[in-house]
C-alpha positions in Angstrom: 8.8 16.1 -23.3 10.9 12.9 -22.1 14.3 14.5 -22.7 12.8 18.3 -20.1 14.5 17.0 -17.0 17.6 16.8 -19.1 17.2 20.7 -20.5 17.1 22.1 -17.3 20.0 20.5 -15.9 21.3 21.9 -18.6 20.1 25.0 -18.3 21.5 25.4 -14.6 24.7 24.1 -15.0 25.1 26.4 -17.9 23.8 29.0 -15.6 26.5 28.7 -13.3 29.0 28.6 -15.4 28.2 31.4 -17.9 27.9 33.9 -14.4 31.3 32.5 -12.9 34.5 34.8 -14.0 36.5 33.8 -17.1 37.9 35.1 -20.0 34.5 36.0 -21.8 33.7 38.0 -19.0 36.6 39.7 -18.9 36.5 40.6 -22.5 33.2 41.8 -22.6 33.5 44.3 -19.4 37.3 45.4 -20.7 35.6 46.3 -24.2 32.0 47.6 -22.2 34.7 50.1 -20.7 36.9 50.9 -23.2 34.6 51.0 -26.7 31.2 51.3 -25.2 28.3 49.2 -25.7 27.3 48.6 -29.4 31.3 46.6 -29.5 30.5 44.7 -26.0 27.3 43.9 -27.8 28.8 42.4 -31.2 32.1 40.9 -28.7 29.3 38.8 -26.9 27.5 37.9 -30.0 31.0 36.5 -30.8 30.9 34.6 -27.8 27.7 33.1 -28.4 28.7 32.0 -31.8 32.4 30.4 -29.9 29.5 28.1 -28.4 28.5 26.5 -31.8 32.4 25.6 -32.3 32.2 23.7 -29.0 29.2 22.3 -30.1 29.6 21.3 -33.1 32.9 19.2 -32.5 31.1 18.2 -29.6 28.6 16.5 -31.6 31.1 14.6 -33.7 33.1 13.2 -30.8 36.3 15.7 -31.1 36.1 17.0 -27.9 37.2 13.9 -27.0 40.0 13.2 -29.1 41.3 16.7 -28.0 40.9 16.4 -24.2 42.3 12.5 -24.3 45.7 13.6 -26.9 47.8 15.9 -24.7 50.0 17.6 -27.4 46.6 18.7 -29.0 45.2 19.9 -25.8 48.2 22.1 -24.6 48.5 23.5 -28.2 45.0 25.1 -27.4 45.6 26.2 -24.4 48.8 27.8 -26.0 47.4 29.4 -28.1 44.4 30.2 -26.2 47.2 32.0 -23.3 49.0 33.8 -25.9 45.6 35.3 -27.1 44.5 36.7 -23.6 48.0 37.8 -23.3 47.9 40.1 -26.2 44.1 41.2 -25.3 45.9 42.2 -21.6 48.5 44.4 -23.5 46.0 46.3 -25.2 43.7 46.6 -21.7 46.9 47.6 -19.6 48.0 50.2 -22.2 45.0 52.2 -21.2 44.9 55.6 -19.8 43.5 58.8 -18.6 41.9 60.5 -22.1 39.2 62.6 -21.1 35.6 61.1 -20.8 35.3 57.7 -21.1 33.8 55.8 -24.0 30.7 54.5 -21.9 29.8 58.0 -20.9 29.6 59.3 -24.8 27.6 56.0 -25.3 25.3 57.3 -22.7 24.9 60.5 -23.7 25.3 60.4 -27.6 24.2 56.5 -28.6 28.1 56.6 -29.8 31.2 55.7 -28.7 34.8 54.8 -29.5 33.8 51.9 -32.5 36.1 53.9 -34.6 39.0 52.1 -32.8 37.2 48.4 -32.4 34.8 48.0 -35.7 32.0 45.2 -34.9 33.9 42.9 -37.5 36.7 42.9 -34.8 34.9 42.7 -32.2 32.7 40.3 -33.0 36.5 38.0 -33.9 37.5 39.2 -30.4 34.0 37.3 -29.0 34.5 34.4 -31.0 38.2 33.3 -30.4 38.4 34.4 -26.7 35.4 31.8 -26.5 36.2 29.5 -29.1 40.1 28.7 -28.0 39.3 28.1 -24.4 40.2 25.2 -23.1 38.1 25.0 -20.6 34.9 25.6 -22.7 36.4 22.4 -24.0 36.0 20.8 -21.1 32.5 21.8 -20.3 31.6 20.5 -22.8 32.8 17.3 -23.1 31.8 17.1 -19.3 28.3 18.1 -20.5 28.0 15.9 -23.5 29.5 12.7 -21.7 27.7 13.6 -17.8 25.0 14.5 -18.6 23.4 14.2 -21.9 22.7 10.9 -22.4 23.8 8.7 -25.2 20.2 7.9 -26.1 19.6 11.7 -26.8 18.4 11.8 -30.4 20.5 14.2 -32.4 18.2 16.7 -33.2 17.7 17.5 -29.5 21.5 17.3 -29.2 21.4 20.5 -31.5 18.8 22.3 -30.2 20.6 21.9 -26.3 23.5 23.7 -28.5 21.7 26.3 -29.9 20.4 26.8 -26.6 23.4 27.4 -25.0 24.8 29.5 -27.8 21.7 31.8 -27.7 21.7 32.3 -24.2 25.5 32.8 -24.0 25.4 35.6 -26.0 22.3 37.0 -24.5 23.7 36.9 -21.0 26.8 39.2 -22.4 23.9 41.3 -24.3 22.5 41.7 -20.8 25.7 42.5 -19.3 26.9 45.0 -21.9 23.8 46.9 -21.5 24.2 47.0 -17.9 27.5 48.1 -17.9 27.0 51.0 -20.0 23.3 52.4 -18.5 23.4 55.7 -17.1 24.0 55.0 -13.4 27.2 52.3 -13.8 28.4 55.3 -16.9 28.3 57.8 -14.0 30.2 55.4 -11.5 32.7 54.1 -14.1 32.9 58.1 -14.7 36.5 59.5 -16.4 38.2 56.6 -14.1 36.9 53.5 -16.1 41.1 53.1 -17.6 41.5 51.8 -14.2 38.3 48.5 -14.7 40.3 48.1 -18.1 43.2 47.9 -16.4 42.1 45.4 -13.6 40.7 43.1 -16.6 44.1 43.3 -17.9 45.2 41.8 -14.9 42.6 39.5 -14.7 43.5 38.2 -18.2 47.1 37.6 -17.5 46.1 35.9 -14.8 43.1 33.6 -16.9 46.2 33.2 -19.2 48.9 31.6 -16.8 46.0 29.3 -15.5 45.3 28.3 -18.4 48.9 27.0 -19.3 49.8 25.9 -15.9 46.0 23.7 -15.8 
C-alpha cells in the first residue's frame, strides 16, 4: 500500500491527541459519573460522528477558509465557549444524592438515562466535538502536514472514517472503564465531586478557547 506510511502517521498523531485532555474528555468522564455508562457510550458515539464534520469540510477545503477568516473563526470558538460553559453549570450543580449513578450501572445494568436520553447525549457528543476549534485546527494541520495533496480521495475518506471510528471507540473504551466495578467502588457516593472537577475543567477549556 503506497499511501501505509502515511496511515500510521496518522494513526499516531491521532493517538496522541485523542488521549491528551480536552473538552471530549471532559464530557465523556462528567457524563460516565453523573448518568452512567450506556449515556457516556452514546456521548462518545457523538464524538465520533463530530469527526466526520471535521472531515468532511476538511475534504472540501473549508477548514481553510475558516482558520484563514478571523470573524468566522472566533464565532466558533464563541460559540464553542458558551457551550462548555453551559455543560460546566450543569456539572457544578451536582451534589450529594445518595448512590451514584455509576454504582446502579454496576449493580443493575441501569442508571440515571432518565435525566440524559441517548438522543441528548449522543447531541452533547457531537457539538462538544463538532464546535471545537481546535479540532479545526487538527485538522487542517492534518490535511495540509501531512496528507499529501497527491492522496486520492477515496483514501482521503477512508483516513476520515478512520479517525471517526477510532474516536468514538476510544470514549467507548473509556466509558466502560470508568464505570467497571473497581473505578464504581472508588468513585463510590463521592463521584459529585469528579463531576464537579470536570466542571472546572470545562470552564477552564472554555476561557482558552476564547482567549487562543
Amino acid at each position: 500500500m503506497p499511501w501505509l506510511d502515511e496511515f500510521i502517521t496518522i494513526a499516531l498523531v491521532h493517538l496522541v491527541a485523542v488521549a491528551s485532555p480536552g473538552p471530549d474528555f471532559a464530557i465523556v468522564v462528567r457524563n460516565s459519573v453523573a448518568f452512567g455508562r450506556r449515556v457516556a457510550m452514546w456521548t462518545s458515539i457523538g464524538i465520533g460522528l463530530g469527526i466526520l464534520l471535521h472531515v468532511a469540510y476538511s475534504l472540501v477545503g473549508l477548514s481553510v477558509v475558516i482558520q484563514t477568516t478571523p470573524w468566522l473563526f472566533a464565532t466558533i470558538s464563541y460559540l464553542a465557549a458558551a457551550y462548555l460553559l453551559y455543560l460546566a453549570y450543569g456539572a457544578l450543580r451536582s451534589g450529594p444524592g445518595g448512590e451514584s449513578p455509576v454504582m446502579q450501572n454496576t449493580k443493575t445494568g441501569e442508571n440515571a438515562c432518565a435525566r440524559l436520553s441517548a438522543k441528548r447525549a449522543l447531541w452533547m457528543g457531537f457539538l462538544t466535538n463538532g464546535l471545537n476549534p481546535k479540532a479545526t485546527l487538527f485538522f487542517l494541520s492534518l490535511f495540509t502536514a501531512i496528507i499529501s495533496v497527491d492522496t486520492p480521495l477515496a483514501v482521503k475518506t477512508f483516513y476520515g472514517v478512520y479517525l471517526a471510528i477510532a474516536t468514538g471507540a476510544w470514549f467507548c473504551f473509556l466509558s466502560y472503564l470508568l464505570s467497571t466495578s473497581k473505578v464504581a467502588n472508588l468513585i463510590g457516593t463521592k463521584g459529585y465531586w469528579l463531576d464537579r472537577i470536570m466542571g472546572v475543567l470545562l470552564i477552564g477549556l472554555a476561557a482558552k478557547l476564547v482567549w487562543i
